[in-house]
C-alpha positions in Angstrom: -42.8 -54.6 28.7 -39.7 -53.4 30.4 -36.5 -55.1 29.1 -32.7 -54.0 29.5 -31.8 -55.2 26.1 -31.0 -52.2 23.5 -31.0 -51.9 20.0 -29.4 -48.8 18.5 -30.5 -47.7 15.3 -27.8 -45.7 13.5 -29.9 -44.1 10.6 -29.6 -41.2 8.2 -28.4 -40.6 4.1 -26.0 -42.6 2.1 -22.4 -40.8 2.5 -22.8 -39.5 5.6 -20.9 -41.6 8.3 -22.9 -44.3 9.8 -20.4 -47.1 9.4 -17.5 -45.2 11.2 -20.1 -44.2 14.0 -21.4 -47.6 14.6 -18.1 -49.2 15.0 -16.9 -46.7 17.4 -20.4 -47.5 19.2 -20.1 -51.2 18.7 -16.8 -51.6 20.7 -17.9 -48.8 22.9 -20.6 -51.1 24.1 -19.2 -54.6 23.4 -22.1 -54.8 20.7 -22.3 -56.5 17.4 -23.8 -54.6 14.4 -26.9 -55.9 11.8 -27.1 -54.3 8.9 -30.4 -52.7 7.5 -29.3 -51.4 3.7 -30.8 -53.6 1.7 -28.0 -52.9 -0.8 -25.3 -54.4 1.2 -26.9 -58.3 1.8 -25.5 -59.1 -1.7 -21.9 -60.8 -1.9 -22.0 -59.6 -5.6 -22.3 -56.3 -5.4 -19.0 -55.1 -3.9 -18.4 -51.1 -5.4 -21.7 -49.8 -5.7 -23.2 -50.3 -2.5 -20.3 -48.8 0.0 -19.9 -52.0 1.9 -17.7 -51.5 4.9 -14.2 -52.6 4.0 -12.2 -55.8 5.3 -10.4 -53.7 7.6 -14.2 -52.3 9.0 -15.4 -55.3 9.2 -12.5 -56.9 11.0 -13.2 -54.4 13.6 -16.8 -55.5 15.1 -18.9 -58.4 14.4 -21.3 -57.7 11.6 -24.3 -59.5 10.3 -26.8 -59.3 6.9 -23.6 -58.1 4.9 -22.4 -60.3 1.9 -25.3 -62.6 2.9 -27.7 -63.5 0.1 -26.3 -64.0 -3.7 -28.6 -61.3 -6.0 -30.4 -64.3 -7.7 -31.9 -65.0 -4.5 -35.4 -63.5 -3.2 -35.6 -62.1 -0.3 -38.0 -59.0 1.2 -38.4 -57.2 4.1 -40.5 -60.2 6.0 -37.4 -62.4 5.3 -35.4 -59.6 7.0 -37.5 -59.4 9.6 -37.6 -63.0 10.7 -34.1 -63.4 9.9 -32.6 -60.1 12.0 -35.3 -61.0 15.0 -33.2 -64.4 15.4 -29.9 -62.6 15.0 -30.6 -60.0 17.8 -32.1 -62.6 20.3 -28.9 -64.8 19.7 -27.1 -61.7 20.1 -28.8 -61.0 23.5 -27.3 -63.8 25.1 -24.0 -62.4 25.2 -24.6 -58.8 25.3 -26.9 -56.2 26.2 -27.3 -54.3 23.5 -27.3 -54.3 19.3 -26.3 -52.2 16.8 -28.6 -51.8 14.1 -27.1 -48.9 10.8 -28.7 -48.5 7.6 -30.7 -46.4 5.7 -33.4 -48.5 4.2 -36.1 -47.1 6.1 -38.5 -49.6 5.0 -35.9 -52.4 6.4 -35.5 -49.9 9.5 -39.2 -49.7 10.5 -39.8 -53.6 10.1 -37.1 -54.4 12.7 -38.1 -51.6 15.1 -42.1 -51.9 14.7 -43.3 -54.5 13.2 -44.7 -55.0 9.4 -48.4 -54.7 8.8 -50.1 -58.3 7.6 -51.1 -58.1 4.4 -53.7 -60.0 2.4 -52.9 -62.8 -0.3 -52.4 -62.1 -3.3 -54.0 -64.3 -6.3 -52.0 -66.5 -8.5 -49.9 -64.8 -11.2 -50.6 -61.4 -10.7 -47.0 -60.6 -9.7 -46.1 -62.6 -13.0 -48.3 -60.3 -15.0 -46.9 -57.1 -13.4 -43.8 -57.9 -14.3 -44.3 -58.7 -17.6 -45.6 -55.6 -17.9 -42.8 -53.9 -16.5 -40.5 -55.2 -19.2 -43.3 -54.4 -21.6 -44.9 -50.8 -20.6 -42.1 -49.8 -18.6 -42.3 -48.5 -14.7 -44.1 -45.3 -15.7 -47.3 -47.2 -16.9 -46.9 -49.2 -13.2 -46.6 -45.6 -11.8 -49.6 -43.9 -12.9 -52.0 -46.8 -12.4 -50.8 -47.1 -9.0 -51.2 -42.8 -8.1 -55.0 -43.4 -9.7 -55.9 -46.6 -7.3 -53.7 -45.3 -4.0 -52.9 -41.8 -4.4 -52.0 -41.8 -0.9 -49.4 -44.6 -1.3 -48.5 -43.1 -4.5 -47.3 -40.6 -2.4 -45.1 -41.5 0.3 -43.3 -44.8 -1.9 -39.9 -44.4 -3.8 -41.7 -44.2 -7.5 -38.5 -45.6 -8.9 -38.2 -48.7 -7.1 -40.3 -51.4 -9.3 -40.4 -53.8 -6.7 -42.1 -51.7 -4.4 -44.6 -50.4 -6.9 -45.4 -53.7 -7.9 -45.6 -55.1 -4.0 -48.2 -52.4 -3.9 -50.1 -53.2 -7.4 -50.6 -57.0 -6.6 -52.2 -56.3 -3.5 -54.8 -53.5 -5.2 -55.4 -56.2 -8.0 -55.8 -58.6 -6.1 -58.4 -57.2 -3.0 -60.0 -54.0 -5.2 -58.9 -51.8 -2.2 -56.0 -49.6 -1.7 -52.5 -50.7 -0.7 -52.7 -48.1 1.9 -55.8 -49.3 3.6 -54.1 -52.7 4.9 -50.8 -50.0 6.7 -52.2 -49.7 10.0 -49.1 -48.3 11.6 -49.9 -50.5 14.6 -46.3 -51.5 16.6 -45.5 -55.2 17.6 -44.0 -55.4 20.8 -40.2 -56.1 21.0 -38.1 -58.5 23.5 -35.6 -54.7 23.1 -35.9 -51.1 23.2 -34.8 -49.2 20.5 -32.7 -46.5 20.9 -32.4 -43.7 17.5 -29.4 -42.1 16.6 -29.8 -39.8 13.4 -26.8 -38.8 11.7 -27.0 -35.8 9.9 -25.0 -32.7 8.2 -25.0 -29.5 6.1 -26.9 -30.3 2.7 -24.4 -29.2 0.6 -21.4 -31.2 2.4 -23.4 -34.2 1.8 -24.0 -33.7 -1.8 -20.0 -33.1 -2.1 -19.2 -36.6 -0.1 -21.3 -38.0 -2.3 -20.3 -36.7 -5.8 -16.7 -37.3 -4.4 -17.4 -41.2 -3.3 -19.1 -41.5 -6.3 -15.8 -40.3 -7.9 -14.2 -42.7 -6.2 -16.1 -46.0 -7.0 -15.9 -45.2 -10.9 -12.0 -45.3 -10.0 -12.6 -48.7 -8.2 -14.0 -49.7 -11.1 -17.9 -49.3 -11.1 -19.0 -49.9 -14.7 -17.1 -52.9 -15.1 -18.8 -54.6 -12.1 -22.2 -53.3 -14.0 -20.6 -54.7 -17.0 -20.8 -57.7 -15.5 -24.0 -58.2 -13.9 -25.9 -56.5 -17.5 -27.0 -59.5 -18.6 -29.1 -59.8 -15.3 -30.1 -56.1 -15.1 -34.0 -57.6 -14.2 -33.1 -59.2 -11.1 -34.6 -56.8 -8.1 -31.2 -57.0 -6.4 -30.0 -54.5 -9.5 -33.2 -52.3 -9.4 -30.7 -49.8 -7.8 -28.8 -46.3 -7.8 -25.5 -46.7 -9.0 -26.4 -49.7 -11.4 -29.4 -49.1 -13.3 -27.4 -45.3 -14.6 -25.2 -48.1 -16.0 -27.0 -50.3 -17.5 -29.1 -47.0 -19.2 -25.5 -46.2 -20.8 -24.8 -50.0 -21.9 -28.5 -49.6 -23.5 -26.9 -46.7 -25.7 -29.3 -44.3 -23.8 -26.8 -42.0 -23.9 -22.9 -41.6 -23.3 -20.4 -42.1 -20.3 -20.5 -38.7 -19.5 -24.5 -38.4 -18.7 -24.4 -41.8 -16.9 -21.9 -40.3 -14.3 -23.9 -37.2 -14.2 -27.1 -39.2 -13.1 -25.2 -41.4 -11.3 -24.5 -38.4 -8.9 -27.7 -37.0 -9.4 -29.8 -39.7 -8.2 -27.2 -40.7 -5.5 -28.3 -37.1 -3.7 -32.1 -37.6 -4.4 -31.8 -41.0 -2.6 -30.2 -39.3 0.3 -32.7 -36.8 0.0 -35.7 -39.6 0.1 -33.5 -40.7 2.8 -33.9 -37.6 5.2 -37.5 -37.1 4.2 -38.0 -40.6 5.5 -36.4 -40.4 8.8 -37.6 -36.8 9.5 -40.7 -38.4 9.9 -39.8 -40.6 13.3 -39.8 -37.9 16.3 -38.3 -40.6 18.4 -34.8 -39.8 16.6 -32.4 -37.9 18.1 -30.1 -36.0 15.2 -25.9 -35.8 15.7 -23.7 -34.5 13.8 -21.1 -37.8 13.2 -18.7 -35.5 14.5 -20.1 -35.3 17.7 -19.2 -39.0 19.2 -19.2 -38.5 22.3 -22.6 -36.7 22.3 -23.9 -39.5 21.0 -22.2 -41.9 23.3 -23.6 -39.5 26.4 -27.6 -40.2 24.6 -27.1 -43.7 24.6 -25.6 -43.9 28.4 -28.9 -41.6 29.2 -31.6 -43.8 27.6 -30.3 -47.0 28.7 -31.0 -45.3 32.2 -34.2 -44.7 32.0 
């Protein structure tokens, strides 16, 4: 289907510049921006998930931002729906969307589609989670790489709620949670045009120790602080709270949870790029190059 309605995904690692870009895109193209990091839908969480600013936000429309509250559930399906009906609405008034995040899961289920996946039986989610609290995410871990090695592979290990998303459906069918990802693409009212920001490894790591840094200044461990007596909820199974709530624990001392703090803020940018690397269809930019970015979107909405 041929359509003249746009979506541009703005994509890459935490840290390095997709919120600056996608403004300067947004009011290039009189578009509104949806957000796809999965951190940034909860109103809580204000320090530790590098929300754009008030004065950012002043400057384009932006959706899925401050949007749920972290007791609420909500997955990628809700996203889905939710962004679909955003974007439509959206379309009315403008020709093209902004989309900028780097949950690639969230990413790929706007773009192409999710896989349907089978029910799963009563309680089996229930009992995972128990287990969680009770035998710990490593236990979860190896009895997912010995049912779907394949899965095992390609999923962030230390995000529970994806492990046990996985687990439930093995449980509950006897077949692997990679056998029901067909990869098949649903047809979109939109055509989706990638922008992948990118930079020098090294500079990354050093905006991110430095932002880092800077949210610990802001005040970082006493918005944990507050939110340790809900440390289960999925919305806090994240980098840059669950370091804190390992120190809070006594696990170890201030020092160690900044150090892993930064540490696992790089290997999430680093899952990051692994992740996108994977989708030829993105073009990669350097966010200083704006206006070579501006010139790929002119071209692709010609063709």
């Amino acid at each position: 289907m041929k359509t003249n309605k746009f979506l541009i995904a703005i994509v890459g690692p935490t840290a390095v510049g997709k919120t600056e870009i996608s403004i300067k895109i947004a009011n290039q193209f009189g578009a509104e921006i949806i957000s796809a990091d999965s951190r940034q839908f909860y109103r809580e969480l204000e320090i530790g998930t590098a929300k754009p600013d008030a004065a950012e936000l002043s400057q384009a429309k932006h959706y899925l931002i401050n949007s749920l509250s972290i007791e609420e559930e909500y997955d990628v399906r809700d996203f889905e729906n939710e962004a679909l009906e955003i974007i439509s609405k959206s379309f009315e008034n403008s020709d093209s969307m902004i989309m900028v995040g780097g949950s690639g899961l969230f990413v790929n289920a706007l773009a192409y589609g999710l896989d349907e996946l089978p029910e799963v039986e009563d309680g089996v989610r229930e009992k995972l989670n128990a287990e969680l609290t009770t035998l710990g995410l490593l236990k979860l871990q190896e009895e997912l790489k010995e049912s779907d090695p394949e899965y095992h592979a390609s999923v962030d290990l230390n995000n529970p709620q994806r492990v046990i998303r996985a687990l439930e459906v093995i449980r509950s069918t006897g077949k692997p949670f990679s056998s029901f990802r067909t990869g098949q693409r649903v047809e979109r009212p939109f055509r989706m045009i990638w922008v992948g920001l990118e930079m020098d490894r090294a500079q990354l790591y050093k905006r991110i120790d430095v932002r880092m840094d800077q949210m610990i200044a802001k005040g970082l461990f006493q918005e944990a602080q507050q939110f340790y007596p809900k440390r289960d909820l999925n919305a806090l199974q994240t980098v840059g709270y669950k370091e804190i709530f390992g120190f809070l624990d006594g696990d170890y001392d201030k020092e160690e949870a900044i150090r892993l703090l930064k540490r696992n803020s790089r290997r999430y940018a680093k899952r990051q790029m692994t992740w996108f690397k994977k989708n030829e269809e993105i073009t990669w930019f350097s966010p200083n190059d704006l206006d070579k970015i501006l010139n790929h979107i002119e071209k692709a909405m010609q063709v």
